[in-house]
MARLUMVO-927373 format. One record per residue: x, y, z of N, C-alpha, C in turn; residue number from 1; residue in one letter. Coordinates in Angstrom, 2 decimals. Example, Ala and Ser with C-alpha at 12.3 -4.5 7.8 and 13.67 -1.06 7.14 Angstrom:
MARLUMVO-927373
[r [13.19,-5.69,7.80],[12.30,-4.50,7.80],[13.20,-3.30,7.80],1,'A'],
[r [12.85,-2.25,7.08],[13.67,-1.06,7.14],[12.90,0.03,7.87],2,'S'],
end
This chain:
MARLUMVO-927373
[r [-15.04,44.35,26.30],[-15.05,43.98,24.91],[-16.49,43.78,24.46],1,'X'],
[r [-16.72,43.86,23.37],[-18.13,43.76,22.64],[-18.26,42.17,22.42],2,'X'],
[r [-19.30,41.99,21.99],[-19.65,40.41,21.77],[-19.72,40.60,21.27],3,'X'],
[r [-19.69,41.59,19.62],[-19.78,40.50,18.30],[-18.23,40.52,18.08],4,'X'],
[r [-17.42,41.57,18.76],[-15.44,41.38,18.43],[-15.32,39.81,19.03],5,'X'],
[r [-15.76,39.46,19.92],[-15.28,38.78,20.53],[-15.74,36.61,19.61],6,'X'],
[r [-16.81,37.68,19.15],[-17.77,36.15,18.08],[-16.64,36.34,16.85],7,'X'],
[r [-16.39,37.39,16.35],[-15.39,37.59,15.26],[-13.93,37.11,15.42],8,'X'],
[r [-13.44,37.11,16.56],[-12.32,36.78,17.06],[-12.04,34.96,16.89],9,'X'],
[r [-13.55,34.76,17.29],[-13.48,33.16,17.43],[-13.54,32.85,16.06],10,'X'],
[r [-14.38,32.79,15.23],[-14.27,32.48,14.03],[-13.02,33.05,12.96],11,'X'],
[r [-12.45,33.35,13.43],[-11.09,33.80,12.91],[-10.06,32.94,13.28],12,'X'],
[r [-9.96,32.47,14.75],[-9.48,31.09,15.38],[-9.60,30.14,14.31],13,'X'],
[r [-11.44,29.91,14.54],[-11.77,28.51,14.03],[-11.06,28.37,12.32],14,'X'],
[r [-11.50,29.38,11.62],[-10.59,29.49,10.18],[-9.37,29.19,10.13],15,'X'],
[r [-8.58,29.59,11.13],[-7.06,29.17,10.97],[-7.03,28.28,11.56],16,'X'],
[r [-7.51,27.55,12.14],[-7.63,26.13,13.08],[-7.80,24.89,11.45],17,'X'],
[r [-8.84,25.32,11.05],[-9.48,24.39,9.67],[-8.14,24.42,8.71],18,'X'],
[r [-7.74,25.75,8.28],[-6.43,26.14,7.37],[-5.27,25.66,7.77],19,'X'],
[r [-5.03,25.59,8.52],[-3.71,25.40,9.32],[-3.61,23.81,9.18],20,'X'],
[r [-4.70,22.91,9.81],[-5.04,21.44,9.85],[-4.46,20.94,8.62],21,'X'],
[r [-5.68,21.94,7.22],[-4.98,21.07,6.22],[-3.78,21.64,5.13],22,'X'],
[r [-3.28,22.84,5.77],[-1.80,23.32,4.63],[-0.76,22.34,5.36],23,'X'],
[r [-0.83,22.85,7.14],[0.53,22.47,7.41],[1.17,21.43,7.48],24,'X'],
[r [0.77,20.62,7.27],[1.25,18.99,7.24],[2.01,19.09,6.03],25,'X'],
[r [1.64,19.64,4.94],[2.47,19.32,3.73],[3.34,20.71,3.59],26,'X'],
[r [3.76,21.29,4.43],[4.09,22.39,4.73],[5.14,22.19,5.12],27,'X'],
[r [4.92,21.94,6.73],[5.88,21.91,7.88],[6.21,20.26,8.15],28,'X'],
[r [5.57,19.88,7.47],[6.06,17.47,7.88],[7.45,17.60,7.51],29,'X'],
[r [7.92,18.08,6.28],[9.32,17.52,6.07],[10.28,17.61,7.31],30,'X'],
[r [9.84,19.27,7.73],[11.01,19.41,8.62],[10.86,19.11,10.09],31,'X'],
[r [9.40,18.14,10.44],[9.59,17.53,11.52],[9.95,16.34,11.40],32,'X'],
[r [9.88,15.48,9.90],[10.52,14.49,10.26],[11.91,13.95,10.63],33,'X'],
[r [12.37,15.35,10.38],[14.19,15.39,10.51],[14.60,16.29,11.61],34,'X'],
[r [13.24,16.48,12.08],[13.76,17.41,13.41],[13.36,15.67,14.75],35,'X'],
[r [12.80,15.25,14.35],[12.40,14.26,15.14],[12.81,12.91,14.97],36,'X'],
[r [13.82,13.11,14.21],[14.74,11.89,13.55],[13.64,10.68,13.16],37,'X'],
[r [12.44,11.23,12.75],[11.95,10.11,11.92],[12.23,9.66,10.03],38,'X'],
[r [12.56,8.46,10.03],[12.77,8.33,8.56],[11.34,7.69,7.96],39,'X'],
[r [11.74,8.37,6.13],[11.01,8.08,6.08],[10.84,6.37,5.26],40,'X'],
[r [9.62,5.75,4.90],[9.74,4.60,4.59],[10.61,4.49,3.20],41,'X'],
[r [11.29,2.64,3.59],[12.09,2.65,2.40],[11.15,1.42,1.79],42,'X'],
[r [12.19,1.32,0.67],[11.06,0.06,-0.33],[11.79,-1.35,-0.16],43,'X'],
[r [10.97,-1.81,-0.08],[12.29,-2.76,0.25],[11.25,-4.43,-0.60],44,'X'],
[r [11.87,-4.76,-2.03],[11.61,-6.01,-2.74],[11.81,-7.03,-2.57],45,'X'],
[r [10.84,-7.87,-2.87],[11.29,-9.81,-2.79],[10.29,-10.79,-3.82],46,'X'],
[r [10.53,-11.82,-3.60],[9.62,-12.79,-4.29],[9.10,-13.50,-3.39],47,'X'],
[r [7.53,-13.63,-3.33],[6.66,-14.01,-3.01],[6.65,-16.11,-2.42],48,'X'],
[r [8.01,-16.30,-1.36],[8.21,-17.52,-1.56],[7.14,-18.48,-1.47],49,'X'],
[r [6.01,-18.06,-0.54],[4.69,-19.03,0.18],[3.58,-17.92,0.88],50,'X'],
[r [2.81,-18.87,0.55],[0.76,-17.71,0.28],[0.45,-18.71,1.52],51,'X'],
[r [-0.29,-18.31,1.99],[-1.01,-19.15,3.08],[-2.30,-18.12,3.25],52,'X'],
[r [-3.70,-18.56,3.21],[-4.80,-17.78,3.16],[-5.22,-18.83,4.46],53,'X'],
[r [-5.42,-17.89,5.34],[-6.42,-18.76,6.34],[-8.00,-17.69,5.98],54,'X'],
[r [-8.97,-18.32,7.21],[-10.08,-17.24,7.21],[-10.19,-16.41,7.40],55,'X'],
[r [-9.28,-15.82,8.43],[-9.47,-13.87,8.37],[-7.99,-13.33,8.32],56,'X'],
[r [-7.49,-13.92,7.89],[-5.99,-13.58,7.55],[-5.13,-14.65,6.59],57,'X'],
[r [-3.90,-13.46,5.82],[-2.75,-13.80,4.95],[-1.59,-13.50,5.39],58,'X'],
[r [-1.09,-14.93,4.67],[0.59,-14.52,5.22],[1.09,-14.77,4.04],59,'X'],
[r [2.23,-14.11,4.05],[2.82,-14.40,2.59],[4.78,-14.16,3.25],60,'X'],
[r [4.96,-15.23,2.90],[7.17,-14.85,3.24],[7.24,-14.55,1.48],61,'X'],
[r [7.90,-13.56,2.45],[8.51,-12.78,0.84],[10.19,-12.78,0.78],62,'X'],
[r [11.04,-13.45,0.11],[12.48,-13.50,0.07],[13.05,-12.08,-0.36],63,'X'],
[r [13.94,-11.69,0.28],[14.66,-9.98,-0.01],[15.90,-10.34,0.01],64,'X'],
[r [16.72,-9.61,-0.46],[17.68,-9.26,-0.27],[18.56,-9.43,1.45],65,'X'],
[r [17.12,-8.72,2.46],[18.07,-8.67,3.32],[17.65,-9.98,4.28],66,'X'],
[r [16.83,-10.38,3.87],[16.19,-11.74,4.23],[14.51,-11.80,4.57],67,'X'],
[r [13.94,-13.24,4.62],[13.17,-13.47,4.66],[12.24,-12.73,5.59],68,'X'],
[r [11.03,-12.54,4.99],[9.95,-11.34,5.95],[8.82,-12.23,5.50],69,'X'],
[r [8.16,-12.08,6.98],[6.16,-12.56,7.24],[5.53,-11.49,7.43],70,'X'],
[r [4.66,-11.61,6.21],[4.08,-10.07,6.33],[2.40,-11.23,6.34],71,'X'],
[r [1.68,-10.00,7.86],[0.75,-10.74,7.68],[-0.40,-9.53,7.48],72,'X'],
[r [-1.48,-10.03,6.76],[-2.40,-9.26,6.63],[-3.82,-9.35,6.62],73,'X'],
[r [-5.27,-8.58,7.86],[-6.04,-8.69,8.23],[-7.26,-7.84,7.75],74,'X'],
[r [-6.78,-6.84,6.80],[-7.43,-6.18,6.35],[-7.28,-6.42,4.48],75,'X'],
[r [-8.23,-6.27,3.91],[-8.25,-6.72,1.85],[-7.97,-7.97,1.84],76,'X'],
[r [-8.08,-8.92,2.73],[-7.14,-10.22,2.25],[-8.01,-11.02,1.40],77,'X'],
[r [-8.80,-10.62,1.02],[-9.66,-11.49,-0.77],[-9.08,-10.38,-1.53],78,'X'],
[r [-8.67,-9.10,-1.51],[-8.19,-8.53,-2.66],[-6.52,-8.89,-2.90],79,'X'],
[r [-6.17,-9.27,-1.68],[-4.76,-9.08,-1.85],[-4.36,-10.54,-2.17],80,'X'],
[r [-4.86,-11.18,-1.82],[-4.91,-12.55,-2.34],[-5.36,-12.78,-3.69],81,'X'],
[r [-6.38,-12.35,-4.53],[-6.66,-12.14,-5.78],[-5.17,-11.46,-6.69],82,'X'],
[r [-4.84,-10.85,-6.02],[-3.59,-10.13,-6.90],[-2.36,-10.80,-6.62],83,'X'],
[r [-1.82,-11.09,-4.80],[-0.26,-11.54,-5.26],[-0.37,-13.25,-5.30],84,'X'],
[r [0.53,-14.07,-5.88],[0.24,-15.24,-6.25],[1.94,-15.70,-5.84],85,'X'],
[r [1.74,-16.90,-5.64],[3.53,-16.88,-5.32],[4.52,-17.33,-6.23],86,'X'],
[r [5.66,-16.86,-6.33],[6.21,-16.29,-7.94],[5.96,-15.09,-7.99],87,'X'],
[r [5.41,-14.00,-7.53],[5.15,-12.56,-7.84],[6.73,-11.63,-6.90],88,'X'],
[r [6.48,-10.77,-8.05],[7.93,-9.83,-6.63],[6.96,-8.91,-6.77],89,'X'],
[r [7.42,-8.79,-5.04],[6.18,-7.62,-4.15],[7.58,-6.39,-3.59],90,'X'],
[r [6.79,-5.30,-3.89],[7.83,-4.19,-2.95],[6.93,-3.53,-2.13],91,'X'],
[r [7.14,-3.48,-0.73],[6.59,-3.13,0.50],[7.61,-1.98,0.72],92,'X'],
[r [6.36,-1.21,1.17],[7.12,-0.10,2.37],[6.99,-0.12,3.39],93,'X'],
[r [8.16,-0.13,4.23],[8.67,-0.62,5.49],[9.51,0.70,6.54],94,'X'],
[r [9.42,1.09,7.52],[10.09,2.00,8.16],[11.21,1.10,8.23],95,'X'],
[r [11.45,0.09,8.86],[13.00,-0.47,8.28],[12.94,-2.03,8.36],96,'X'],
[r [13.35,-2.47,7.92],[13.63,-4.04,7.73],[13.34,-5.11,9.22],97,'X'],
[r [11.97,-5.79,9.12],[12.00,-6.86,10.16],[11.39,-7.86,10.08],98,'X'],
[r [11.44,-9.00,10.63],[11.34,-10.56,10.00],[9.44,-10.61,9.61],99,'X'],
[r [8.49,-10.34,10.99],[7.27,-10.05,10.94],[6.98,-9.11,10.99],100,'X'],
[r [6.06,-8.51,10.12],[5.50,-7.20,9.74],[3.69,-7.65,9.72],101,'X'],
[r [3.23,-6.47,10.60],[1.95,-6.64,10.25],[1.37,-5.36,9.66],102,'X'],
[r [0.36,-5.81,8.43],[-0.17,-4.66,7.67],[0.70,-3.73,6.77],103,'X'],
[r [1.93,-4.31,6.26],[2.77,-3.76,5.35],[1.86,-3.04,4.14],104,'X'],
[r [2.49,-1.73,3.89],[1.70,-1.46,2.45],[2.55,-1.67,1.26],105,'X'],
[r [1.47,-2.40,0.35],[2.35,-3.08,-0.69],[2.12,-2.06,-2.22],106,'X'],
[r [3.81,-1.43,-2.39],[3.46,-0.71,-3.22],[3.43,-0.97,-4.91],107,'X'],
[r [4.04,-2.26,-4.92],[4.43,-2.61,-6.61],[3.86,-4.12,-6.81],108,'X'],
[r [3.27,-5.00,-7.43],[3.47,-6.13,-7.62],[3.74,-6.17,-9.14],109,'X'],
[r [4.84,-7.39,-9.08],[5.21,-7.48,-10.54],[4.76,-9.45,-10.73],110,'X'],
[r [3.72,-9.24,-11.43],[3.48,-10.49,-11.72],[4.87,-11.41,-12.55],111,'X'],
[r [5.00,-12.79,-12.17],[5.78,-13.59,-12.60],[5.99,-14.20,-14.54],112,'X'],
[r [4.77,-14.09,-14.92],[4.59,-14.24,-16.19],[3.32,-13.36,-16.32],113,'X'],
[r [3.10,-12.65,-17.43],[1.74,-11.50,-17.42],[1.12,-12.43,-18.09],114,'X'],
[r [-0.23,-12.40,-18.09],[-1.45,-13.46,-18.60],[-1.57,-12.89,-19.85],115,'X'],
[r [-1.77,-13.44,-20.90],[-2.06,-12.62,-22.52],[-3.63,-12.39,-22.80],116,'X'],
[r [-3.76,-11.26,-22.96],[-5.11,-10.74,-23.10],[-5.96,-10.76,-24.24],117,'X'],
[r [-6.92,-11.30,-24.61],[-7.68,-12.04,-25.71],[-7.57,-10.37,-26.59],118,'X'],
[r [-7.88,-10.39,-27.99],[-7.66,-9.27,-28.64],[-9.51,-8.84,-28.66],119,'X'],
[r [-9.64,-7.62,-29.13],[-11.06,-7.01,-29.28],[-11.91,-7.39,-29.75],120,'X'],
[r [-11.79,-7.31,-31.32],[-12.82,-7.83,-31.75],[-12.48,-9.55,-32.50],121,'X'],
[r [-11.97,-10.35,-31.72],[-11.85,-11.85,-31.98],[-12.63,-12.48,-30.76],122,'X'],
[r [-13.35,-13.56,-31.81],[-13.88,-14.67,-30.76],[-13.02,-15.82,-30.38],123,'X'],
[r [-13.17,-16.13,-29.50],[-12.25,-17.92,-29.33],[-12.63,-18.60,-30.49],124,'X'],
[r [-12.12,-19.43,-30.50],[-12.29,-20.52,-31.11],[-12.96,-21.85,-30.67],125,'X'],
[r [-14.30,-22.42,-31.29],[-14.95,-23.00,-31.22],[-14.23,-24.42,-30.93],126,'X'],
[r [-14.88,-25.29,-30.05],[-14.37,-26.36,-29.59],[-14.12,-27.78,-30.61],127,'X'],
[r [-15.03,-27.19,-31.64],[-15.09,-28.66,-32.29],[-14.47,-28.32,-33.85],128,'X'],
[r [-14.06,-26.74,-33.45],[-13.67,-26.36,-35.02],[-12.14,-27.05,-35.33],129,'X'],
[r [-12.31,-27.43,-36.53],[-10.60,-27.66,-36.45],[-9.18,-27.30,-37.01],130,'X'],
[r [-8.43,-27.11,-36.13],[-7.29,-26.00,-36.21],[-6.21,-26.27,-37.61],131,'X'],
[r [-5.83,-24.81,-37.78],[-5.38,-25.02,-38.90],[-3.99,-25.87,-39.50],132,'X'],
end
């Protein structure tokens, strides 16, 4: 064989190696997850019963339907703590329902009362002004 068929050959590999990487997953996943009896995640909602922020981790029990879950979390926990508050319903996706979960991804939060948002062009109102 020649060496440049053989340099051409490889880079023809490597192309469908790169192509292949990123079509077939969204390609061919569906039908391995049902060839491999994997399901996929369900959603599964609750209300936010108790927050507990330590220093490098959050826990939060969230009440469901199918019962109480500790979802704990070690990674965002100043973001995720900034957002769920307790009173919030959280919906997590879960491969299936279990009491402790670590690193759940949380796909919905529905705040408990929404905060009312000052309008555009209005200022507050001055402290000493007096109301009407």
């Amino acid at each position: 064989m020649k060496p440049g068929l053989v340099f051409f050959i490889l880079l023809v590999g490597i192309a469908l190696g790169v192509v292949g990487t990123i079509v077939a997953p969204d390609v061919v996943g569906p039908f391995l997850h049902e060839a491999f009896g994997v399901k996929k995640a369900e959603t599964i909602e609750g209300e936010v019963a108790r927050k507990l922020r330590e220093a490098d981790r959050l826990l939060l029990t969230v009440q469901t339907s199918q019962g109480s879950v500790l979802a704990t979390f070690k990674r965002k926990v100043a973001e995720i703590d900034l957002l769920v508050q307790q009173g919030d319903t959280l919906t997590l996706a879960l491969s299936r329902y279990e009491p402790f979960i670590d690193e759940p991804a949380i796909v919905r939060v529905r705040k408990l009362e929404p905060t009312p948002r000052p309008k555009a062009n209005t200022l507050p109102p001055s402290p000493g002004a007096a109301a009407p």
